[in-house]
Backbone bond lengths (Angstrom), bond angles and torsions (degrees), N, CA, C in turn:
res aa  C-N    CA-C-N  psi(-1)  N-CA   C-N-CA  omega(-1)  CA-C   N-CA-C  phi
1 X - - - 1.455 - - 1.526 109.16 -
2 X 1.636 110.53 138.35 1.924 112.53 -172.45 1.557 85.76 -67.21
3 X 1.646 95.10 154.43 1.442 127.77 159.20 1.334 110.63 -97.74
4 X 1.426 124.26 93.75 1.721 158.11 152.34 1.618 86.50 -44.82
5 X 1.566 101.69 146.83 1.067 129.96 166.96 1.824 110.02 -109.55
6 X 0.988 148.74 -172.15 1.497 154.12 -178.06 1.567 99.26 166.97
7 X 1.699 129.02 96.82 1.384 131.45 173.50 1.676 87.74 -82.70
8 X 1.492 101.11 152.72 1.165 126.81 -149.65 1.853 91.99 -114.13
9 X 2.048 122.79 75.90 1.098 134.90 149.60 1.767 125.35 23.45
10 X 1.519 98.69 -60.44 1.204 95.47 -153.73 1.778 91.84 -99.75
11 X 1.149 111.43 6.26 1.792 120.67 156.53 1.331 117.69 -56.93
12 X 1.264 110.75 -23.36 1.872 123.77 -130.66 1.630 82.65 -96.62
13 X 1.347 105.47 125.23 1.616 106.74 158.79 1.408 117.45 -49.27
14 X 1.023 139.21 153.55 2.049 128.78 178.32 1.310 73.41 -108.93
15 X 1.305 155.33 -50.43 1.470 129.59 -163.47 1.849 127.70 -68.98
16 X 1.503 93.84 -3.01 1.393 101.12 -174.86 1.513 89.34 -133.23
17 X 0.980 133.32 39.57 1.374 134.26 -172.56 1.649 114.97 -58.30
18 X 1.364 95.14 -67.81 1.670 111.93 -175.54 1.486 98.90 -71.55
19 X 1.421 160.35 -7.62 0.914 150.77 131.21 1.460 129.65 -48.27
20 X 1.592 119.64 -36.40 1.472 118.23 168.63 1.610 101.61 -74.41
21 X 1.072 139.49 -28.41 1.420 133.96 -152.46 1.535 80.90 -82.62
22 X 1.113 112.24 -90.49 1.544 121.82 174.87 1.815 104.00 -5.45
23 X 1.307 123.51 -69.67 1.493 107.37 178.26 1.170 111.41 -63.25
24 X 1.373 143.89 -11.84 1.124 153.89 179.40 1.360 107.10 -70.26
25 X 1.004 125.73 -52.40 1.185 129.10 172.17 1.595 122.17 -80.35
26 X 0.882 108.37 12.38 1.442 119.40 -161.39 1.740 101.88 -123.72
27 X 1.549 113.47 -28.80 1.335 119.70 157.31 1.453 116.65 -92.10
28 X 0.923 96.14 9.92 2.346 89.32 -167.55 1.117 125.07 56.60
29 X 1.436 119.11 25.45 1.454 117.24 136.88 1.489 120.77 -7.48
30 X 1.148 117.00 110.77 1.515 127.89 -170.78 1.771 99.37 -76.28
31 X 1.188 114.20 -74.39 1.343 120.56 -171.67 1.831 121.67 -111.41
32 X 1.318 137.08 175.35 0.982 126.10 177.77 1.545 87.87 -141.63
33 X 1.534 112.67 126.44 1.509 123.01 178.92 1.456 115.29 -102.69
34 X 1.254 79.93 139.49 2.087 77.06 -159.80 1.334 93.34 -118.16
35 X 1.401 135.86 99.70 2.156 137.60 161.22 1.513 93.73 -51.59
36 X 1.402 91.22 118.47 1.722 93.53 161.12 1.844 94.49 -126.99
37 X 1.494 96.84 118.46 1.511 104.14 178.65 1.738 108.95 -129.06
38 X 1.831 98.51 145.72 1.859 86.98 -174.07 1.266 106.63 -128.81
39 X 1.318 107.84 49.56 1.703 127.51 177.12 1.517 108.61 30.11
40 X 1.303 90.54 34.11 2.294 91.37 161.06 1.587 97.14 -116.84
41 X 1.395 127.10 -38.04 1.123 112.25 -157.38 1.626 107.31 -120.16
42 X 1.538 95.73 4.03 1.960 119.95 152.44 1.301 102.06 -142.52
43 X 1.404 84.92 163.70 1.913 80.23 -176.40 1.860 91.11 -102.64
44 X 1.290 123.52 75.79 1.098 117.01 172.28 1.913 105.30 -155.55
45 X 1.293 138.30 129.55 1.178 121.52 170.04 1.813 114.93 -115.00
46 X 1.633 96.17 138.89 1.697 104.66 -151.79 1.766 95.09 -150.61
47 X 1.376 109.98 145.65 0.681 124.15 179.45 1.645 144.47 15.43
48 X 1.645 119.44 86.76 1.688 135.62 -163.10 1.573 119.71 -53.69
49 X 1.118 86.93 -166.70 1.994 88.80 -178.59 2.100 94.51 -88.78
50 X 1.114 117.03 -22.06 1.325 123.34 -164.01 1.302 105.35 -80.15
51 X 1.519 114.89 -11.97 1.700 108.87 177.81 1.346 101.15 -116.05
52 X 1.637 125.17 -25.64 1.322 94.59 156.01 1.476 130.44 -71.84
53 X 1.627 131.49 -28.77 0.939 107.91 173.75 1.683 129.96 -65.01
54 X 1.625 108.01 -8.91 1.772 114.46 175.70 1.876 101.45 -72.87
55 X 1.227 106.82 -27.73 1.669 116.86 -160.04 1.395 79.31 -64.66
56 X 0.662 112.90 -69.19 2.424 112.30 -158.51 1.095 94.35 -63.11
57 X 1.111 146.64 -25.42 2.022 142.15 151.34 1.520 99.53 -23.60
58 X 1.712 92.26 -80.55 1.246 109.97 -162.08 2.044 131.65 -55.09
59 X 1.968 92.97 -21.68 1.277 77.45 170.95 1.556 100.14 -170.69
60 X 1.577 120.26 -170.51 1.622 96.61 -157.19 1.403 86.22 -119.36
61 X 1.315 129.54 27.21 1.428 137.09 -170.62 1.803 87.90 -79.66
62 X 1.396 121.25 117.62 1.748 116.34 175.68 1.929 107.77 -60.29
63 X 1.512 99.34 154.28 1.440 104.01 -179.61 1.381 106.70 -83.17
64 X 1.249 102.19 150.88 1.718 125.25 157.01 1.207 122.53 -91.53
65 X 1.207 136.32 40.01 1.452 127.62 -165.51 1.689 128.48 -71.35
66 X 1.068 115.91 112.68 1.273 145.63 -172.24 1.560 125.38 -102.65
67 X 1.822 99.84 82.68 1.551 113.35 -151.71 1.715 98.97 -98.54
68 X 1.476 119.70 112.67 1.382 148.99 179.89 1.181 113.69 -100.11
69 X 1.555 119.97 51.30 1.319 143.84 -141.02 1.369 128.19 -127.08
70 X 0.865 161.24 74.22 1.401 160.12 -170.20 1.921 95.56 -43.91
71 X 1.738 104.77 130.98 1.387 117.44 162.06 1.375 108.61 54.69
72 X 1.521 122.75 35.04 1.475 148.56 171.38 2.017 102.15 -30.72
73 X 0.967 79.38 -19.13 1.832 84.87 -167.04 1.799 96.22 -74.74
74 X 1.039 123.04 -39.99 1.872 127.95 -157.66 1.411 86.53 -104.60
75 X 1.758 144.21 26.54 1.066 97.82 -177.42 1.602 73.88 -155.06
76 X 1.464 148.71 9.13 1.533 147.00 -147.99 1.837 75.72 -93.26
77 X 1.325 107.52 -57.83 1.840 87.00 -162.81 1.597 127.68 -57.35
78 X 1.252 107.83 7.40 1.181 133.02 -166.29 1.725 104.43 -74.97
79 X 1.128 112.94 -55.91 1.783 142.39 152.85 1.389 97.31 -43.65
80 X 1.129 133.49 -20.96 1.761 107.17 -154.38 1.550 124.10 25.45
81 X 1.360 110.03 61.35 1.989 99.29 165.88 1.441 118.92 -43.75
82 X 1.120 85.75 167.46 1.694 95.66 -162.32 1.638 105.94 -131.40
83 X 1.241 139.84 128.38 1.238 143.03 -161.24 2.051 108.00 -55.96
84 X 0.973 124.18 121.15 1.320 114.00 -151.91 1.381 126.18 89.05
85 X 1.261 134.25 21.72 1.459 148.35 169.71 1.714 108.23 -112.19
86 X 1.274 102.17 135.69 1.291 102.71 152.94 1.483 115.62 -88.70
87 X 1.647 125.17 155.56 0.720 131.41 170.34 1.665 113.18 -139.67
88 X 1.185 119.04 138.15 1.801 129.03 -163.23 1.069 106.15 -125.46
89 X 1.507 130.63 127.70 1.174 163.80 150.41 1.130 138.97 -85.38
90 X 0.979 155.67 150.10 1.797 135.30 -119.20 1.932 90.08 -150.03
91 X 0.906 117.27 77.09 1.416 105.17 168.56 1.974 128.69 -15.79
92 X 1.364 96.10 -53.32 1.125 104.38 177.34 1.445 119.26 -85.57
93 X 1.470 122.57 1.16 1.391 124.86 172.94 1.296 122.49 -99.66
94 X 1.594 113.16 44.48 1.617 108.98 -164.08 1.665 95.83 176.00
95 X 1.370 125.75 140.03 1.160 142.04 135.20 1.362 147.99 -41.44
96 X 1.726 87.82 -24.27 1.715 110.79 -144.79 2.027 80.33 -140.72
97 X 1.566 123.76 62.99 1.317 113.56 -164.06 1.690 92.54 -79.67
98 X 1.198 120.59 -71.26 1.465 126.58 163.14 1.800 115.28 -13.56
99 X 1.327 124.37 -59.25 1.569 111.22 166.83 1.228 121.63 -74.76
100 X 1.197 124.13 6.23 1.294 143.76 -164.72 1.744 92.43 -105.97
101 X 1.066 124.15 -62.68 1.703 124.68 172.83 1.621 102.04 -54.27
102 X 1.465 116.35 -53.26 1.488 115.21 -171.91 1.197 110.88 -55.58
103 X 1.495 128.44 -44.01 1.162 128.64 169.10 1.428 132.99 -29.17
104 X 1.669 99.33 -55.11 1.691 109.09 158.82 1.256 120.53 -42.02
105 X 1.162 88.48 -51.99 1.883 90.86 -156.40 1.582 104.25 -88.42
106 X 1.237 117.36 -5.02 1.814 105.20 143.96 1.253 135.29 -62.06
107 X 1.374 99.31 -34.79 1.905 105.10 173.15 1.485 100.05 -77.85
108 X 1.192 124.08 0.48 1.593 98.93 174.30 1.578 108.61 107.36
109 X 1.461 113.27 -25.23 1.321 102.34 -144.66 2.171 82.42 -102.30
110 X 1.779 106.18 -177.31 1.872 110.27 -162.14 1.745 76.59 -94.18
111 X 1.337 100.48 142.31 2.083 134.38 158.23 0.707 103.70 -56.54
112 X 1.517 147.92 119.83 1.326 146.84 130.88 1.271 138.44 -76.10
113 X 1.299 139.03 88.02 1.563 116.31 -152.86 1.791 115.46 -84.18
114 X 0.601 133.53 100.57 1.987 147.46 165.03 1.472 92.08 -36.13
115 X 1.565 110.25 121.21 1.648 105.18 148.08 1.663 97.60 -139.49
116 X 1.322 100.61 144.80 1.913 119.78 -168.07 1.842 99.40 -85.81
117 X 1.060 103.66 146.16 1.653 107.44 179.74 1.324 119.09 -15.37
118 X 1.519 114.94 -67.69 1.201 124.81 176.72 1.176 143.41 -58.93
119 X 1.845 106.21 -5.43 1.263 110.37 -160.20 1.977 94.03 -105.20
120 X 1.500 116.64 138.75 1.200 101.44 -169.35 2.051 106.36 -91.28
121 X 1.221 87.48 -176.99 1.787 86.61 -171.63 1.400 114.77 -66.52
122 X 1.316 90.84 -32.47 2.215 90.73 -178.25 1.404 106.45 -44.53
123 X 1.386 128.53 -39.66 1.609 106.93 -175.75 1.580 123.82 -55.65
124 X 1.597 96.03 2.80 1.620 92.44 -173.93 1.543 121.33 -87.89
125 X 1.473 98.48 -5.06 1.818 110.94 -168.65 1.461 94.61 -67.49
126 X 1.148 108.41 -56.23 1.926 99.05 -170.49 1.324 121.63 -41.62
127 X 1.334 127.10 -50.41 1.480 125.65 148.24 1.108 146.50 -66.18
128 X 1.050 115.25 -14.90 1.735 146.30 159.64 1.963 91.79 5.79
129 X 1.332 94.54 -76.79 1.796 94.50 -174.10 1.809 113.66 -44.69
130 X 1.017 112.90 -26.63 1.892 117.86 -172.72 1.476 96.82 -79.08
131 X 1.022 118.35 -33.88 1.806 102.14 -138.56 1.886 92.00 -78.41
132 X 1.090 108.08 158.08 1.553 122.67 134.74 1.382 124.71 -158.77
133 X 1.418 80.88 70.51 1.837 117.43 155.26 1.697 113.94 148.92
134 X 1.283 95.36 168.92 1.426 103.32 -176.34 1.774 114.77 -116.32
135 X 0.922 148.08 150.69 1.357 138.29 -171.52 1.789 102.37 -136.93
136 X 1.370 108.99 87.26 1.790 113.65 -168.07 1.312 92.48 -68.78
137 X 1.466 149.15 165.23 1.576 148.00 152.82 1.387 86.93 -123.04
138 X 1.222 102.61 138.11 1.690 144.48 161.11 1.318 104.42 -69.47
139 X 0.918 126.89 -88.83 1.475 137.34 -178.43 1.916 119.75 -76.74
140 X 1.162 118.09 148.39 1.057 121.87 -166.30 2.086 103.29 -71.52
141 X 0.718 128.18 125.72 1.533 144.91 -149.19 2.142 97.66 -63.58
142 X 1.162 112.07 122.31 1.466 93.57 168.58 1.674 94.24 169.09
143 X 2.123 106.43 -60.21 1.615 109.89 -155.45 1.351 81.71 -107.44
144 X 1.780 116.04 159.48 1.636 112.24 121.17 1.356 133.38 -57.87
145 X 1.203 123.43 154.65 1.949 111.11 156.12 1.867 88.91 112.11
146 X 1.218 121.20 -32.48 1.561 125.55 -157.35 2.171 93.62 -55.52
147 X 1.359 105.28 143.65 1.598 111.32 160.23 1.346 118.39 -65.19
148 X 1.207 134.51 156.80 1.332 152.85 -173.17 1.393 103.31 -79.12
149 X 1.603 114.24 137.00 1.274 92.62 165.96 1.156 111.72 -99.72
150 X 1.628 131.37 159.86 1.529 114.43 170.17 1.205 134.66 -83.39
151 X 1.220 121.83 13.13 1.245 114.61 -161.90 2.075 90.73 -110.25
152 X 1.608 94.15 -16.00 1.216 85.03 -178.99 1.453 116.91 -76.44
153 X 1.651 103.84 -37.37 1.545 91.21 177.69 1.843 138.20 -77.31
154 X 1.723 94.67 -12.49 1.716 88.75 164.72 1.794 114.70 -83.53
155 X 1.716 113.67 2.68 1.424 111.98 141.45 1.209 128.08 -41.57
156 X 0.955 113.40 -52.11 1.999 122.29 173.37 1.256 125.72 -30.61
157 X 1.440 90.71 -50.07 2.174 100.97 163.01 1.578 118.55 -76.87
158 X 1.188 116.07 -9.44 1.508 127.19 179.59 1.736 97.19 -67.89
159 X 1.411 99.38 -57.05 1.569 111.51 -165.16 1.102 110.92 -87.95
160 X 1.126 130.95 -1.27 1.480 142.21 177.00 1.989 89.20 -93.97
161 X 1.009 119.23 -62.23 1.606 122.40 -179.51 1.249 99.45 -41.63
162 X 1.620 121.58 -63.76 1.372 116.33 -177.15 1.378 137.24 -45.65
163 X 1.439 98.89 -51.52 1.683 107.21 164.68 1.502 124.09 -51.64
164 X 1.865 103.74 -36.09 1.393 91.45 174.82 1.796 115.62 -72.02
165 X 1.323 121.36 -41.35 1.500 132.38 157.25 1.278 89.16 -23.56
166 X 0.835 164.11 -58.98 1.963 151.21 -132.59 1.655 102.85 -121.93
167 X 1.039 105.83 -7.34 1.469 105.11 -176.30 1.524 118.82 87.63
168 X 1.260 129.62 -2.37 1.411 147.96 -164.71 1.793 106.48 -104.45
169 X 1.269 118.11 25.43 1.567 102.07 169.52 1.599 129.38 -81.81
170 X 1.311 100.50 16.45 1.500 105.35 164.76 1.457 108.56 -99.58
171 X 1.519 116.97 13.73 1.557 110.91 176.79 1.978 99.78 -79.23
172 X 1.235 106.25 134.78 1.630 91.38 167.10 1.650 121.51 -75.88
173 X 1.144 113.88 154.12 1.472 124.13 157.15 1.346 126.69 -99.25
174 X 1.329 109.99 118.79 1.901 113.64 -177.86 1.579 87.52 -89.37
175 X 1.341 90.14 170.79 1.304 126.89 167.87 1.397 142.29 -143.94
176 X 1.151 118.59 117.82 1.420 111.25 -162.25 1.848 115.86 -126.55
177 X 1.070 112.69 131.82 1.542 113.53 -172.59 1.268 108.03 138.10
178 X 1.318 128.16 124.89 1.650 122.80 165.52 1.162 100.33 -11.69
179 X 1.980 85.24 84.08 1.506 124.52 140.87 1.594 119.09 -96.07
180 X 1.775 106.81 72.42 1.641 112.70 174.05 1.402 119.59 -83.30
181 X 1.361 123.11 175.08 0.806 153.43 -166.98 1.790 105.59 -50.01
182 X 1.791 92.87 -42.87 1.392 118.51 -174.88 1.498 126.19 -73.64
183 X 2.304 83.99 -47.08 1.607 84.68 -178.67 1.849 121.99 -102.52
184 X 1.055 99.20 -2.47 1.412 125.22 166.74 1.376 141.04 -24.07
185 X 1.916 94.55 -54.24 1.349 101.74 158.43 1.199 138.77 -82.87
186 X 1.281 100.29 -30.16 1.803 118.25 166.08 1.256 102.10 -59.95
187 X 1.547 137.20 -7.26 1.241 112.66 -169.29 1.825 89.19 -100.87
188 X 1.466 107.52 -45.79 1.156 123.15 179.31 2.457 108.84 -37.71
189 X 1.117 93.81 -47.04 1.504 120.31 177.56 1.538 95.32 -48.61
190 X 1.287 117.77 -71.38 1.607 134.22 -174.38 1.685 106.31 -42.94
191 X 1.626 109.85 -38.21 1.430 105.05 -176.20 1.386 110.34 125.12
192 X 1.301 124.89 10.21 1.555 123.71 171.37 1.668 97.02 -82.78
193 X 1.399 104.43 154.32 1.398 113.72 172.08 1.528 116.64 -127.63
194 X 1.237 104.74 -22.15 1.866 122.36 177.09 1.379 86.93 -88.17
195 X 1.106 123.27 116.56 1.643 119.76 136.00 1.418 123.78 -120.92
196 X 1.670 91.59 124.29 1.351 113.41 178.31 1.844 120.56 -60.71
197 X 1.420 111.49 122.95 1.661 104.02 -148.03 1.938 95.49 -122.55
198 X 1.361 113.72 122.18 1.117 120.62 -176.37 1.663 115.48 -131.57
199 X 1.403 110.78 -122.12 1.252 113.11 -157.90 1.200 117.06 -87.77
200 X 1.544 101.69 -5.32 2.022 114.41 -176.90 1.647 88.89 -107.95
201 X 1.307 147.79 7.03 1.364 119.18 168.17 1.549 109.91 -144.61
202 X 1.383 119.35 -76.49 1.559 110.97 168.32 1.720 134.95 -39.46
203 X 1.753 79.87 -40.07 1.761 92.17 -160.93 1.672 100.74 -100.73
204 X 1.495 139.72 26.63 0.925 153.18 149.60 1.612 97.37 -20.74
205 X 1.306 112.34 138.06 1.437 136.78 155.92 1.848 125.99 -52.36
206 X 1.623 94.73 -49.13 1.419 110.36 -131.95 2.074 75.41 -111.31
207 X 0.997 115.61 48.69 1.796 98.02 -167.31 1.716 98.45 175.90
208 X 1.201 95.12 126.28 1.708 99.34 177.17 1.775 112.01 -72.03
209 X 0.991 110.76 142.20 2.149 120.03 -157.81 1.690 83.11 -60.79
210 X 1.140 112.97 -76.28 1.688 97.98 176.71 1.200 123.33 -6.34
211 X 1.908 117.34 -53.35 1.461 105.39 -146.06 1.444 86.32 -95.48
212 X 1.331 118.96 -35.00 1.644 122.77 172.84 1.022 115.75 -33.72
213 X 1.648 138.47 -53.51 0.964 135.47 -151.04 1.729 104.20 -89.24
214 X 0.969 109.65 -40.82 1.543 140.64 -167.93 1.820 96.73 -49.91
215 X 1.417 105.61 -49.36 1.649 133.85 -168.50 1.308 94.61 -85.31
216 X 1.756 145.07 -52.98 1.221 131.03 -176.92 1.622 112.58 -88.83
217 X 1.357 121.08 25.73 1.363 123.08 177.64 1.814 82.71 -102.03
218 X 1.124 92.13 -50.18 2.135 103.00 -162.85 1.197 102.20 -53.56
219 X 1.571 127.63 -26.86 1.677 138.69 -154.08 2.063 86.31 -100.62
220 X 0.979 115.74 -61.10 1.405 112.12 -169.42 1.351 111.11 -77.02
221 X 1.364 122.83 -14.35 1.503 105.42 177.69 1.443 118.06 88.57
């Protein structure tokens, strides 16, 4: 299965904006992941419906949208997905997780189901029929920069086992959380194929995004 890239949005300088997209597109950047959080269900608020709808202006790279959202179900059309988008849903941010997947997949656009470190994979059988894909988080959902936990990433083979149990192991698995250079492949190993790419690999300081990307394609395989 290809190894997808997803640069991690809220990395992205806004003053050099149209310059990262542009290399973005210029490496084949598969996806562009956009955290949309509304500091109820993180204590952090990041990125609105008003910059994703400018983002698909700006370029034809498909969205990753990654909704950190309380009651995700009353608020997905809000985004307008777009046929060819992922869209992620937070298990634990909703009551209603199942209309919350359906929701997606009325606009057209692929279900993603979100589960947070702690939460184990079995909650995924009930929806099992919606999803196409899973989105494991490493880190507990809110900062960039946070460490990996480990227990989350030999999860990856849990949910990778599961999907095959259902017959669905051609669904991909993203991944999101200090996804470095270091821990990356081991996550890649476990069975993620999306990796979500931020401040430990693309968006490096010390390294032009070109050569970054070029070096964490070679590292993940």
């Amino acid at each position: 299965m290809k190894t997808m890239l997803a640069p991690s949005m809220m990395c992205a300088p806004i003053d050099k904006l149209a310059l990262v997209l542009d290399t973005f597109e210029k490496c084949g950047i598969e996806y562009l992941h956009v955290d949309v959080m509304d500091g109820v269900f993180v204590p952090n608020l990041m990125l609105g419906t008003d910059y994703v709808k400018q983002l698909r202006k700006l370029s034809r790279i498909p969205l990753d949208i990654h909704l950190m959202i309380t009651q995700p179900e009353k608020k997905i059309s809000w985004f307008a997905p777009q046929p060819g988008e992922f869209v992620s849903v937070h298990y634990e941010s909703t009551h209603d997780f199942r209309g919350a997947l359906e929701a997606v997949k009325a606009c057209g656009a692929k279900a993603m189901a979100a589960i947070n470190p702690p939460t184990a994979p079995y909650v995924l059988e009930p929806v099992m029929d919606l999803l196409d894909g899973v989105l494991v988080m490493t880190v507990n959902p809110g900062f960039a920069g946070q460490k990996a936990v480990p227990q989350a990433i030999t999860k990856i083979a849990e949910v990778r086992a599961l999907l095959k149990e259902y017959g669905k192991d051609d669904l991909p698995i993203e991944v999101d959380g200090n996804c470095s250079f270091e821990k990356a492949p081991e996550m890649r190993k476990q069975g993620a194929n999306i990796i979500v790419c931020g401040s430990s690999s693309v968006f490096v300081k010390d390294r032009p995004m070109e050569e970054a990307i070029a070096a964490f394609r070679e590292a993940v395989g």
